[in-house]
C-alpha positions as CSV (number, residue, x, y, z in Angstrom):
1,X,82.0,171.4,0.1
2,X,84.4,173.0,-2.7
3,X,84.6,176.2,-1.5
4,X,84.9,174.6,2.8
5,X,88.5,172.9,1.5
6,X,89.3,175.9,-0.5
7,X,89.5,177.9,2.7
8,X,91.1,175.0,4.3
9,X,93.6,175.5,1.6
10,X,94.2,179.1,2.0
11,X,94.1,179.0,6.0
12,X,97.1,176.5,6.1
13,X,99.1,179.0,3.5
14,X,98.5,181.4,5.9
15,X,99.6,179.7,9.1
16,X,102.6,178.3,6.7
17,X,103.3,181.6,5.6
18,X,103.4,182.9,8.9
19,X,105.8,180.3,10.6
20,X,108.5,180.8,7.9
21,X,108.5,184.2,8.0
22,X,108.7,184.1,12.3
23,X,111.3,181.2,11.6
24,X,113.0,184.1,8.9
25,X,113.3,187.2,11.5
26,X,114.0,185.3,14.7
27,X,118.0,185.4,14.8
28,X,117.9,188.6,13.1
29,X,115.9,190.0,16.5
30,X,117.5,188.0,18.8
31,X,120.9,189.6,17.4
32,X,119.9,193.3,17.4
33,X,118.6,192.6,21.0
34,X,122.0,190.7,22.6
35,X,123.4,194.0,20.9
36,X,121.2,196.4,22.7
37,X,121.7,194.7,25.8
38,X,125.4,194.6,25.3
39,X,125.6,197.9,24.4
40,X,123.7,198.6,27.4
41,X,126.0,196.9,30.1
42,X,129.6,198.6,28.3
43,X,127.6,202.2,29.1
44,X,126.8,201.2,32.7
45,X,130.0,199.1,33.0
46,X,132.2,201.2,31.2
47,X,133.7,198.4,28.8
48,X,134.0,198.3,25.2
49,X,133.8,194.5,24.5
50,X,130.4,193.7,26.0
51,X,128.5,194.0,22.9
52,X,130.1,191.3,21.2
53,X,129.4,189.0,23.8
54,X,126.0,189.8,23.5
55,X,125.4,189.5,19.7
56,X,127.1,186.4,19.7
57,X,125.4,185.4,23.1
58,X,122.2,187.0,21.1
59,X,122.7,184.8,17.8
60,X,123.3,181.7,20.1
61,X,120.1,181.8,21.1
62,X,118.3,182.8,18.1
63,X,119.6,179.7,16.5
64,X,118.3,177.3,19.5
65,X,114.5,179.2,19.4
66,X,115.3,178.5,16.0
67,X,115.6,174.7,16.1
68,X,113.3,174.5,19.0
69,X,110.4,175.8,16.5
70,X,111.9,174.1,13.2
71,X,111.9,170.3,15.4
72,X,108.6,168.1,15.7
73,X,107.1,168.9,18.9
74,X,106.5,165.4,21.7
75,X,103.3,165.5,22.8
């Protein structure tokens, strides 16, 4: 019985572990992709400005999936 909520204990560090750390890179990679995609439209456009519209377009977004995963979910 001791060691069943022992593994309980360690399983939910785990998943805890896990969301934080999603929760910790998920503006940093939605930044570096609004870049890449920016970056990507100025060569086949031939602008210069496009990759600022992504990376802020980029962290935009990163902050909503952000709150979307931070909120309690309705079920």
């Amino acid at each position: 019985m001791a060691d069943e909520h022992r593994d309980d204990k360690i399983q939910s560090a785990a998943i805890l572990w896990a969301r934080y750390s999603e929760i910790a890179f998920i503006i940093p990679a939605a930044i570096v992709v609004g870049l890449l995609i920016g970056k990507l439209l100025d060569h086949w456009l031939h602008t210069h400005w496009l990759f600022i519209a992504g990376v802020i377009v980029g962290a935009v977004l990163g902050f909503v999936q952000m709150i979307r995963m931070v909120s309690p979910r309705k079920e």
